[in-house]
N, C-alpha and C positions, 0 to 999 in steps of 0.2 A: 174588108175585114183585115185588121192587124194584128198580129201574135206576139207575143213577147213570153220571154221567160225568166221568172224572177228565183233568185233566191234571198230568204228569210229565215233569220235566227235557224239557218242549215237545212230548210223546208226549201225544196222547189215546185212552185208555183207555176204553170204554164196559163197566159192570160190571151183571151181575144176580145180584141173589140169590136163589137160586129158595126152598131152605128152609135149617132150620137144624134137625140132630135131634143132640139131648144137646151137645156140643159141637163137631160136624163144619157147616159148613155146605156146602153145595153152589153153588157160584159159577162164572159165565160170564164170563171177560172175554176180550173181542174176539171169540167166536165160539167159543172152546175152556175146553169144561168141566175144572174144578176141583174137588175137594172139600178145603177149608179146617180145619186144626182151631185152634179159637177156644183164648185163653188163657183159664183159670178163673181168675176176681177172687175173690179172699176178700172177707169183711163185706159185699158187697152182693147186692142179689137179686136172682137168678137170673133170666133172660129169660123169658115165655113160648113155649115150645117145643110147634110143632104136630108130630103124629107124621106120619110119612109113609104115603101113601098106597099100595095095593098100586099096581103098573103093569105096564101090558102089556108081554109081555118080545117083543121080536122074536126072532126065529129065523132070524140071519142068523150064517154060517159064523166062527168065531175066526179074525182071523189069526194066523199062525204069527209067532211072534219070529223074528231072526235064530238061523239053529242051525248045525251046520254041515253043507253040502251033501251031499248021495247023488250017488256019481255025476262026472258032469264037470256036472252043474247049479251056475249060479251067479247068485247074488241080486243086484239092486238093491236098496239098502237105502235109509231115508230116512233124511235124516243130521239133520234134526228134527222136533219136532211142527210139522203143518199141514194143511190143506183139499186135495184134488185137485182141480183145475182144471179140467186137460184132460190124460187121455189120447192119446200122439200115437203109439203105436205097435197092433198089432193079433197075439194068438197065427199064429202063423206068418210074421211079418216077419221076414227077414235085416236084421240091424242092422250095426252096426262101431262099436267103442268112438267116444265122444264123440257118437254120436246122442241127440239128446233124445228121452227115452223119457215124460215126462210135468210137466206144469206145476206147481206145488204153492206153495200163500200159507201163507206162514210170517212171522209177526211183520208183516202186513199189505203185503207185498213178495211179488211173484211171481217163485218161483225154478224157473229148468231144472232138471229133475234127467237126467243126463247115463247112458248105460252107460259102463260098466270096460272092457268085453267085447264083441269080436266074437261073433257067432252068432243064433241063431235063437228067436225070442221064444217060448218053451213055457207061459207061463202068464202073465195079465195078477190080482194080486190084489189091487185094488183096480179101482176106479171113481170117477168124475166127485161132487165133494161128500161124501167119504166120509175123515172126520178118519182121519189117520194118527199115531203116536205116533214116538218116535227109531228108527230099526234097526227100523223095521217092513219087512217084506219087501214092495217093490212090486212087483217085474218078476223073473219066472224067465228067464235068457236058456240055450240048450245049446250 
């Protein structure tokens, strides 16, 4: 793995490169994985390219994309990629639109993320340090 740290238009960037197989590489910057596809150069040669190693898969549950509700159930969504923070609500808490339901670093900026929705928190799907991607569902509220 390589690290490197960039600065941009006054933004600092810390970047790692973990590997590189055939032309994709795998890259971390700021915390939030990547996988890169490199341009092919003609006439020159070709990089040394280690293969990847098998790894351990965890066995921890897919989340669900945004889809659309069963029910009168209705999602919190995250409206970008980022880190969860803190959790600030609990399954079975009455909420009411504009409660903050959970903290989340996005672009190295810690954002509220708010409910829509009055009602009663039916499922919490995620957790503390657990990246999230766009319209990932966090919060079921009924």
């Amino acid at each position: 793995m390589k690290n490197f740290k960039f600065k941009i238009n006054g933004n600092d960037y810390e970047v790692a490169i973990d590997e590189i197989v055939d032309n994709n590489a795998n890259i971390e910057v700021n915390g939030v994985k990547y996988v890169v596809e490199l341009e092919k150069q003609a006439d020159k040669p070709q990089p040394i390219v280690r293969k990847p190693k098998p790894q351990a898969v965890k066995n921890e549950p897919v989340q669900p994309k945004a889809s659309t509700p069963s029910g009168n159930v209705k999602s919190v969504l995250s409206p970008l990629p980022g880190v969860i923070l803190d959790v600030k609500v609990k399954e079975g808490d009455k909420i009411s639109k504009g409660t903050t339901v959970l903290i989340m670093e996005a672009m190295k900026m810690e954002n509220n993320i708010v409910s829509e929705f009055d009602g009663v928190v039916t499922a919490l799907k995620v957790k503390n340090g657990q990246s999230v991607l766009q319209n990932d569902v966090l919060v079921e509220i009924q």
